[in-house]
C-alpha positions as CSV (number, residue, x, y, z in Angstrom):
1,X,25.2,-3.1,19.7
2,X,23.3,0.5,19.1
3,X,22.2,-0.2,16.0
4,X,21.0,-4.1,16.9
5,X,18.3,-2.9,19.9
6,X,14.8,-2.9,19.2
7,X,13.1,1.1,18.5
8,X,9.8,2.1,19.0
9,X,8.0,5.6,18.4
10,X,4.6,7.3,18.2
11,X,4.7,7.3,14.2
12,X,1.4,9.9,14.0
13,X,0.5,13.3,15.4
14,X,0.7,13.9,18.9
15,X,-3.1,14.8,18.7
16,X,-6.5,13.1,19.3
17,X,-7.4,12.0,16.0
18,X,-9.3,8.9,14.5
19,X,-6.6,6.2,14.8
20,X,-2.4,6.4,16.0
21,X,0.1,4.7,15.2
22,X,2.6,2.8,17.1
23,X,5.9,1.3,15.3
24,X,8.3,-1.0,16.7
25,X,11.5,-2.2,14.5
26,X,14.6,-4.5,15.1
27,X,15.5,-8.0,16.4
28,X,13.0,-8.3,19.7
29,X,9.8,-6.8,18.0
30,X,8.1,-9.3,17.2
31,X,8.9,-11.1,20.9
32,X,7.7,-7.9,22.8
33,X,4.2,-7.9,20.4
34,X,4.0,-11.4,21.7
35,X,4.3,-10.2,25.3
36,X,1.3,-7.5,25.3
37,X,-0.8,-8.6,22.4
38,X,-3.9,-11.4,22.4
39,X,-4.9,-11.7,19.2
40,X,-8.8,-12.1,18.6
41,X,-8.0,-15.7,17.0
42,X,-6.5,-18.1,18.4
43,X,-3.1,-18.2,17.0
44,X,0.5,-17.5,18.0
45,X,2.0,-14.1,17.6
46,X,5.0,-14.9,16.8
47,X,4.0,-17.6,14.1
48,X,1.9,-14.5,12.3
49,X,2.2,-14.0,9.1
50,X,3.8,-11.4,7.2
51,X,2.1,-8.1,5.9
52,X,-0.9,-9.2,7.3
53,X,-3.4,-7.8,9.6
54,X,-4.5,-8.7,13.0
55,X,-7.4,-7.7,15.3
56,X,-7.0,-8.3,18.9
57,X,-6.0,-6.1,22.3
58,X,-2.9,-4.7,23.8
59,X,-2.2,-5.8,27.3
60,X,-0.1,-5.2,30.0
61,X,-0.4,-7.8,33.1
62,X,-3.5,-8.9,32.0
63,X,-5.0,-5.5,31.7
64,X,-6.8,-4.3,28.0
65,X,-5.0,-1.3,27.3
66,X,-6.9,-0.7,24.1
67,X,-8.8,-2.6,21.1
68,X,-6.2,-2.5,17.9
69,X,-5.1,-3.4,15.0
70,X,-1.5,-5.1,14.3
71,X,0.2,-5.4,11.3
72,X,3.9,-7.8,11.7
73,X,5.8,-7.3,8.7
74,X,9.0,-9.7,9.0
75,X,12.7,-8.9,7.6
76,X,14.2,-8.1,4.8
77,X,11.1,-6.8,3.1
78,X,10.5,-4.3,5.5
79,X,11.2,-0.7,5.5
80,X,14.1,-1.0,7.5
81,X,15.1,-4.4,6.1
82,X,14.6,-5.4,9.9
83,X,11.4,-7.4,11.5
84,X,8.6,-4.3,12.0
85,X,5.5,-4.2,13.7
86,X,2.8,-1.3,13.6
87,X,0.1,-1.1,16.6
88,X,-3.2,0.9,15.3
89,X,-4.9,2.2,18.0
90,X,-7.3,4.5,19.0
91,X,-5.7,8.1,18.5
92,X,-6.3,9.4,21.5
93,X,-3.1,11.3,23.0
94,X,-3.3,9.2,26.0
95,X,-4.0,5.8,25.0
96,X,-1.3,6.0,22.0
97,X,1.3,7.0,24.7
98,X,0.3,4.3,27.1
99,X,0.7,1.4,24.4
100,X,4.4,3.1,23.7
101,X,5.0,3.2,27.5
102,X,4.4,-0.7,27.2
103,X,6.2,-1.5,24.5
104,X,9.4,0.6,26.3
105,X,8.7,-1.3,29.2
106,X,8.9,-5.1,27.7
107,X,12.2,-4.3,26.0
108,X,12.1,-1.5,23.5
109,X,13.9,2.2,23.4
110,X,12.3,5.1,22.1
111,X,13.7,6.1,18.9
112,X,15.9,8.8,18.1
113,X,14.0,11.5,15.4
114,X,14.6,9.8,11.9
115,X,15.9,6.2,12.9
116,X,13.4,4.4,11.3
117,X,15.1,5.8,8.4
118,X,18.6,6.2,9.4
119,X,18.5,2.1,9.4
120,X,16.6,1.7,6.1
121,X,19.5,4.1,4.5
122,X,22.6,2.1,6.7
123,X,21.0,-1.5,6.1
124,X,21.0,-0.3,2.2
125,X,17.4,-0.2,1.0
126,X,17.9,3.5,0.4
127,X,20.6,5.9,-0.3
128,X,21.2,9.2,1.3
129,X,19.2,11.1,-1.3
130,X,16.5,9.0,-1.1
131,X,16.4,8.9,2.6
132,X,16.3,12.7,2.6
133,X,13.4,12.7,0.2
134,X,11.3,10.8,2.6
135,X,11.6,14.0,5.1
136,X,10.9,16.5,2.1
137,X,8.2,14.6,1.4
138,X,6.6,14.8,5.1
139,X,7.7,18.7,4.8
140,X,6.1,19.1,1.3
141,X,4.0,22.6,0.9
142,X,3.0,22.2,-2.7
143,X,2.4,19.5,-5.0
144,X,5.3,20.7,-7.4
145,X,7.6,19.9,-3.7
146,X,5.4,16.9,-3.4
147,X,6.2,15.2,-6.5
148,X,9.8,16.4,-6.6
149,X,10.6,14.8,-3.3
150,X,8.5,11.4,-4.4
151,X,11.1,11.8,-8.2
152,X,13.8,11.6,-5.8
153,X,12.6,9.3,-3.7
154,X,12.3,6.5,-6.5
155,X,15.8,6.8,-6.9
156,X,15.9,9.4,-10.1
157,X,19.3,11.5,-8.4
158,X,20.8,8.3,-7.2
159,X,20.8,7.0,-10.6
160,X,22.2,10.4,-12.1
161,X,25.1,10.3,-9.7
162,X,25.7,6.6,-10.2
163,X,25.8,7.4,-13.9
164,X,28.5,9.6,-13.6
165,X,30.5,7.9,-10.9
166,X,31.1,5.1,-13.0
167,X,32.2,7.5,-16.1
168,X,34.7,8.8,-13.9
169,X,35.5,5.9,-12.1
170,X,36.2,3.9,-15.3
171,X,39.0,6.4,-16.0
172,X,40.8,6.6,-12.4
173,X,40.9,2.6,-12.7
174,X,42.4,2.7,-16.0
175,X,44.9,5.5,-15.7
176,X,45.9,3.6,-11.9
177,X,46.6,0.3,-14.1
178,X,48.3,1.9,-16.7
179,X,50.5,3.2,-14.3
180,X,50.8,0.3,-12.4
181,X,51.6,-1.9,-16.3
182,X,52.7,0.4,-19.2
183,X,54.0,-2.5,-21.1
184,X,50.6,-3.5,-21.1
185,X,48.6,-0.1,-21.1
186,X,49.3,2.6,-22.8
187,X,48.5,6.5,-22.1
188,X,49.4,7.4,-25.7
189,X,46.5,10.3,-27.1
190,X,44.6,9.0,-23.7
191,X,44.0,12.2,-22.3
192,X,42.0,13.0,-25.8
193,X,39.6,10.4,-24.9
194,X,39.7,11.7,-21.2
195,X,38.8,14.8,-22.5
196,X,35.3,13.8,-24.5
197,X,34.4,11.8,-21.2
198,X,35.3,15.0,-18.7
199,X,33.3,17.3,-21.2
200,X,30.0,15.0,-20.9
201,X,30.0,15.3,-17.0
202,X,30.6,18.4,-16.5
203,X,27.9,19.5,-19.0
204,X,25.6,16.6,-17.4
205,X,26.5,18.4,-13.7
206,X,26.4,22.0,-14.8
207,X,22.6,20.8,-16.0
208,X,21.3,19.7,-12.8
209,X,23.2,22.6,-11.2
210,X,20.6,24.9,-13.1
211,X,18.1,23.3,-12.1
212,X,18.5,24.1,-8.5
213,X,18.0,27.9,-8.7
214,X,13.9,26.3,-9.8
215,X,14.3,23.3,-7.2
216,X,15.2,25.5,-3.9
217,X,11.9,27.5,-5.0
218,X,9.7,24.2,-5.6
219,X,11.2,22.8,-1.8
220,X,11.1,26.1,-0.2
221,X,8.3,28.2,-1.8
222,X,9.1,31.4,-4.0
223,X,10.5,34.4,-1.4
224,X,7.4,37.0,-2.5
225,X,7.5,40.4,-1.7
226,X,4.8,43.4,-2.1
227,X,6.1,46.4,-2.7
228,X,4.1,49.9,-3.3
229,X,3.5,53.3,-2.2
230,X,1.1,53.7,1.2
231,X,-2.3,52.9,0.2
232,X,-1.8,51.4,-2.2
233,X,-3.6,48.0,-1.2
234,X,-0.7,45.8,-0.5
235,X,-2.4,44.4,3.0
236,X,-5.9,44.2,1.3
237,X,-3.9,42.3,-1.7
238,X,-2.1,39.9,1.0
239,X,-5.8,39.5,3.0
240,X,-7.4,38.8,-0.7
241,X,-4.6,36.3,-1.9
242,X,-5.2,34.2,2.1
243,X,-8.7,34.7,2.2
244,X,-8.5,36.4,5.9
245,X,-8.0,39.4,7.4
246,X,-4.5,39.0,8.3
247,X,-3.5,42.4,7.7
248,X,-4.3,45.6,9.3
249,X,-6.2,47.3,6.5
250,X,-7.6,51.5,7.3
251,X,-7.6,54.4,4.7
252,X,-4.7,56.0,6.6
253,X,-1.5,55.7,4.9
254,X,1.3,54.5,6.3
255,X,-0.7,51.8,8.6
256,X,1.7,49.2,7.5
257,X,5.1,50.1,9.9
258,X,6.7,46.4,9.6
259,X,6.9,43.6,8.3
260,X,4.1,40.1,7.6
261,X,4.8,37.3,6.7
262,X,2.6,34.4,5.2
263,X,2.7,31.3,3.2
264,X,0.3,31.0,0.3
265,X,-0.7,28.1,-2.0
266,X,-1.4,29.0,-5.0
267,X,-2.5,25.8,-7.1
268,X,0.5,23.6,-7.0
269,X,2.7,26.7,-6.4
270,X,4.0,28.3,-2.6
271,X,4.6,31.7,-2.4
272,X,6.2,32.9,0.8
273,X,4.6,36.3,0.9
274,X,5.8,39.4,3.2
275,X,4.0,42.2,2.9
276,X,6.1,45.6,3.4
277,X,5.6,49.2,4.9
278,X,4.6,51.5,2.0
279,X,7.6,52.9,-0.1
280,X,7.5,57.3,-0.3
281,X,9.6,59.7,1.3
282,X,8.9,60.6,5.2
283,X,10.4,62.4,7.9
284,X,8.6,59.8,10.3
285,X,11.4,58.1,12.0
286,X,9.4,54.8,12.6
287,X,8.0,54.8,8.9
288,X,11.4,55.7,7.7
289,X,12.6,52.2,9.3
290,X,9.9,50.4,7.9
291,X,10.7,51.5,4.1
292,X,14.1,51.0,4.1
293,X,13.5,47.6,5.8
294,X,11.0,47.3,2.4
295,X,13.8,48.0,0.2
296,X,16.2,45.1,2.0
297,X,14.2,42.7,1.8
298,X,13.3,43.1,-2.0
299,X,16.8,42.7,-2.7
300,X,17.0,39.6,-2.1
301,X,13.4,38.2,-3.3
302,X,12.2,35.8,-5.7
303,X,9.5,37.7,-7.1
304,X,8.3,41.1,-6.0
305,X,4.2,42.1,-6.4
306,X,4.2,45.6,-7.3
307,X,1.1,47.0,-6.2
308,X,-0.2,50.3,-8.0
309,X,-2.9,52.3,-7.2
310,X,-4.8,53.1,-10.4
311,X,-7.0,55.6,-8.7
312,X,-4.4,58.2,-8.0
313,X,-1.4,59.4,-10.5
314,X,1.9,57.5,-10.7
315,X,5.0,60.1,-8.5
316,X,8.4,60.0,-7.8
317,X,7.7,57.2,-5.2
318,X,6.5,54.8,-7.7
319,X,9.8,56.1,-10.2
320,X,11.7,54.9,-7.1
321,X,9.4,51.5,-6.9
322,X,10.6,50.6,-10.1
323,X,14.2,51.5,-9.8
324,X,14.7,49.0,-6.9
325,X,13.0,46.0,-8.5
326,X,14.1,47.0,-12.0
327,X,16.5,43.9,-12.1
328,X,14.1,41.6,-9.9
329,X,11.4,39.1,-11.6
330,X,8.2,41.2,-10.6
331,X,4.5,41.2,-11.9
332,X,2.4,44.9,-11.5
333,X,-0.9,44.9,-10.4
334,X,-2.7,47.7,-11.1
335,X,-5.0,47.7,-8.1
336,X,-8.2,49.5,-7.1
337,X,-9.9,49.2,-10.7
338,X,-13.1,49.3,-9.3
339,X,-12.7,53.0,-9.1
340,X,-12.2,55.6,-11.4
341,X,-9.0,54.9,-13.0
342,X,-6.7,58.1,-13.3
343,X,-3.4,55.5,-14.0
344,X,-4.3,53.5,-17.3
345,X,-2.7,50.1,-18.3
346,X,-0.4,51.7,-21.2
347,X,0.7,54.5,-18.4
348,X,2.7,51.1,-16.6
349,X,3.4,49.2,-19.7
350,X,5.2,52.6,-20.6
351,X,7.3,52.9,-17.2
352,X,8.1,49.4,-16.7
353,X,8.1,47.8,-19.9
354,X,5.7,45.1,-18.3
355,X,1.5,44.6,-18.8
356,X,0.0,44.8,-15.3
357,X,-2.8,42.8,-14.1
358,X,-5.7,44.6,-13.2
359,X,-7.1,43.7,-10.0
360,X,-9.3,44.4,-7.3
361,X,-7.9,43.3,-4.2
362,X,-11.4,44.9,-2.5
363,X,-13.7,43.0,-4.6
364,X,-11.2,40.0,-5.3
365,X,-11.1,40.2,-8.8
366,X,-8.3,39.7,-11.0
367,X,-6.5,37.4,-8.9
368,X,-6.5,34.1,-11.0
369,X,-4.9,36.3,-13.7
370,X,-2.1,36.8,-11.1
371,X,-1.6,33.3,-10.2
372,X,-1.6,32.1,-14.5
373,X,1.2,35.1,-14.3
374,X,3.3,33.5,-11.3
375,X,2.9,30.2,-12.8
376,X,4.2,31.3,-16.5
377,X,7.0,33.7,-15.1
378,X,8.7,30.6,-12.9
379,X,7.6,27.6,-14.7
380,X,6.8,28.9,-18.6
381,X,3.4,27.4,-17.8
382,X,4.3,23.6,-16.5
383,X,6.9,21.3,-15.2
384,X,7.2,18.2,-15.8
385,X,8.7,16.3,-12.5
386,X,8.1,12.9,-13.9
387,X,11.0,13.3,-16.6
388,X,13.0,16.1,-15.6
389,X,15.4,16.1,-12.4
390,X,15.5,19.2,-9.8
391,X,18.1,19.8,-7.5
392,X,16.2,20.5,-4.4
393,X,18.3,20.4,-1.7
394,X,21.6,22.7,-0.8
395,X,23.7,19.8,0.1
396,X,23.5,18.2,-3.4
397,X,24.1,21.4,-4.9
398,X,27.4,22.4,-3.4
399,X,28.8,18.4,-3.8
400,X,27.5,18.8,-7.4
401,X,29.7,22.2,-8.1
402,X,32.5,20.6,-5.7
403,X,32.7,18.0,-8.3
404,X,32.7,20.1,-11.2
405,X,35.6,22.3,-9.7
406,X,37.6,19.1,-9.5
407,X,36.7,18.3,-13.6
408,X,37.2,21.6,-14.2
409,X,40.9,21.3,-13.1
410,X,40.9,17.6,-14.8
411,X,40.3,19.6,-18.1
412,X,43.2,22.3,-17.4
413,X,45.5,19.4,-16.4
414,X,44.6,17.8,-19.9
415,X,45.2,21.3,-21.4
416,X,48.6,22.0,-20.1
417,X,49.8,18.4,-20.9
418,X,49.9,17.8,-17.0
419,X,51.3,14.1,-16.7
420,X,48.4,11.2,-16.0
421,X,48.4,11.2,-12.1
422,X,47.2,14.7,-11.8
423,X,44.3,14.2,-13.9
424,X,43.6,10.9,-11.3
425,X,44.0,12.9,-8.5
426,X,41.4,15.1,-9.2
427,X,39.1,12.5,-10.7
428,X,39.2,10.7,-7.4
429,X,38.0,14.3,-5.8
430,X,35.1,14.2,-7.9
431,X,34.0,10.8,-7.8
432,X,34.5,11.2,-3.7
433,X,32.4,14.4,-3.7
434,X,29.6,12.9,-5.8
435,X,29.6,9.9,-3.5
436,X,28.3,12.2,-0.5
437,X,25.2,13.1,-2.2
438,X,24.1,8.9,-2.2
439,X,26.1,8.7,1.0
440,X,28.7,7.1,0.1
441,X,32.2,8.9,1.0
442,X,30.2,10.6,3.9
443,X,31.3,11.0,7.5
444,X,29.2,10.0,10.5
445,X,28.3,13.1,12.3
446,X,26.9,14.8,8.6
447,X,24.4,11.4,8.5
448,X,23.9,12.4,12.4
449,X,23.2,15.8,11.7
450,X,20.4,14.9,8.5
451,X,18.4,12.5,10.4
452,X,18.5,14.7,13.3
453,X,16.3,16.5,11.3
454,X,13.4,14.2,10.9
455,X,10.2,13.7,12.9
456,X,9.6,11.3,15.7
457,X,9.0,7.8,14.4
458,X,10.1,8.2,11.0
């Protein structure tokens, strides 16, 4: 009975803007539109056609509520697969909340975040990995995220999975019926063929398992920290890359005590930037906080910016600089070139092993250089999202490796001449595991949990 009521949501921002957005979906929406809306024409709402627009006003008791827009798009060829109708109004917060009010009031119930969606995926016009890339989309923060979200969303994982399902599948059926009629079937050299099967899986799996380390950074932006000795220009860099004065920027070193955090678009890239308290040795307690806060968060960062000052000589703090992020993917910058330069390009090619860019973060010079060096350090230069597949989401990723324990032990079973039922049993594992990704072989309150995650009225 839950799932058969007719929803309705605010489907645009909470904000006055140019138009909003009303969406009703289920059984009773097109008989509540016929309650509260007069069309412009005479004609009867709920003889309207489909996909097509209306002009006329929302009432309520014979009272103009507001001057709109309706579109009636009638099931199965709907987003939900049930009979939708959108209301385009004016955006103003006020009058988009009173046309919801009336639609609750002639029968509907405000929508849950995400059902709109949770009843396209459970009436089956999408699977689970698509209807999870209809959330990344709205979340997108680059157009690398953009476009890996829309790759999943035209069905490019579900397809991958379903692909090696039915591999796996195929063998579980015939090793059950062979077991089941081995006058008929035989097992004889069987696991050989098993084998050849089980080996192009789990290289097909560990494949889009490396492509996830890439795909957490496209969804989630590349974890950026700049690291350097006091003074060195790291807040002037992080105000530079911005383009505001975000940062406290003085000539005193050691201005910098915590922490900042920013996102950054760069081109089609995100860089989630923190910039740090300057790295040297200090008996100031507070400072002394901040540094080794520095170093913590390095460990665990994508890419590190290591900011040199050209204009004074390269010290023991810099020696200690380039121990920490010595097995880290960093870029130099060799900052300040606009003065005299007492540290050379050649004097950090020598210590690092790496060719600095040479910026000024004062002047804002230098910088494109850094973004071509992001871009060619994470992506060699491009990505092609159109024919390649990225694992994007944690979720996928640990059902993926799940799976490939479960071949993995196929593959030792085969090895150790294991009889014909283990190797099913952990077949069945796999081919359950992969099932969660599309949402098949998934339990209620994990489909409660994702869509719990999505916006009002999507």
């Amino acid at each position: 009975m839950f799932e058969k009521e007719t929803i309705a949501a605010i489907s645009t921002g909470i904000t006055n803007s140019g138009i909003g957005i009303v969406r009703m979906s289920g059984k009773d929406a097109i008989n509540i539109l016929e309650k509260i809306f007069v069309p412009h024409k005479d004609i009867e709402v709920n003889k309207i056609e489909s996909h097509t627009v209306y002009y006329g006003n929302i009432t309520d008791d014979g009272h103009i509520i507001d001057e709109v827009l309706v579109v009636v798009m009638r099931a199965p060829n709907t987003y939900t697969r049930e009979d939708i109708v959108e209301i385009d109004c004016h955006g103003g917060v006020f009058v988009v909340k009173k046309i919801l009010d009336t639609v609750l009031k002639y029968g509907a119930r405000i929508a849950e975040p995400g059902e709109f969606t949770k009843r396209a995926f459970l009436n089956g016009r999408i699977d689970l990995s698509q209807a999870e890339a209809v959330s990344d989309i709205i979340n997108s923060k680059s157009s690398l995220a953009l476009d890996a979200s829309i790759s999943q969303l035209r069905g490019n994982l579900k397809d991958a999975v379903k692909k090696l399902r039915e591999k796996i599948i195929y063998h579980i059926a015939y090793i059950e019926a062979a077991l089941d009629d081995p006058e008929h079937m035989s097992l004889e050299n069987y696991s050989e063929e098993l084998a050849v099967d089980v080996d192009i899986v789990i290289n097909e799996i560990e494949k889009l398992i490396r492509t996830s380390e890439n795909g957490k950074m496209i969804s989630q932006g590349i974890k950026t920290v700049i690291l350097g000795k006091p003074n060195a220009g790291k807040s002037s860099l992080m105000n530079a890359l911005l383009g505001e004065d975000r940062a406290i920027v003085t000539s005193i070193a050691g201005t910098t005590r915590d922490t900042l955090e920013e996102s950054l678009r760069l081109s089609e890239l995100s860089l989630n930037i923190i910039d740090t308290a300057g790295i040297r040795q200090t008996d100031d307690i507070v400072e002394k906080i901040g540094v080794n806060k520095a170093k913590d968060i390095a460990k665990d960062a994508d890419l590190v910016i290591y900011v040199v000052d050209a204009s004074v000589p390269l010290d023991e703090n810099d020696k200690d600089i380039i121990k920490i992020i010595s097995d880290k993917k960093y870029i130099v910058l060799l900052n300040k070139t606009d003065l005299e330069c007492i540290v050379k390009s050649e004097d950090i090619e020598k210590e690092t092993g790496v060719i600095p860019v040479m910026i000024s973060a004062k002047n804002n010079t230098g910088l494109d250089e850094f973004e071509k060096k992001v871009r060619d350090m994470f992506y060699d230069g491009k990505i092609e999202l159109n024919d390649e597949l990225y694992i994007t989401n944690l979720r996928h990723k640990e059902a993926l490796s799940e799976s490939l324990e479960s071949l993995k032990l196929v593959k030792e079973s085969i090895d150790n001449d294991m009889p014909e039922d283990f190797f099913s049993i952990d077949l069945m594992n796999a081919y359950e595991v992969l099932g969660r990704i599309i949402g098949e072989s998934v339990e209620d309150d994990l489909v409660n949990e994702i869509f719990s995650k999505f916006c009002m009225g999507k």
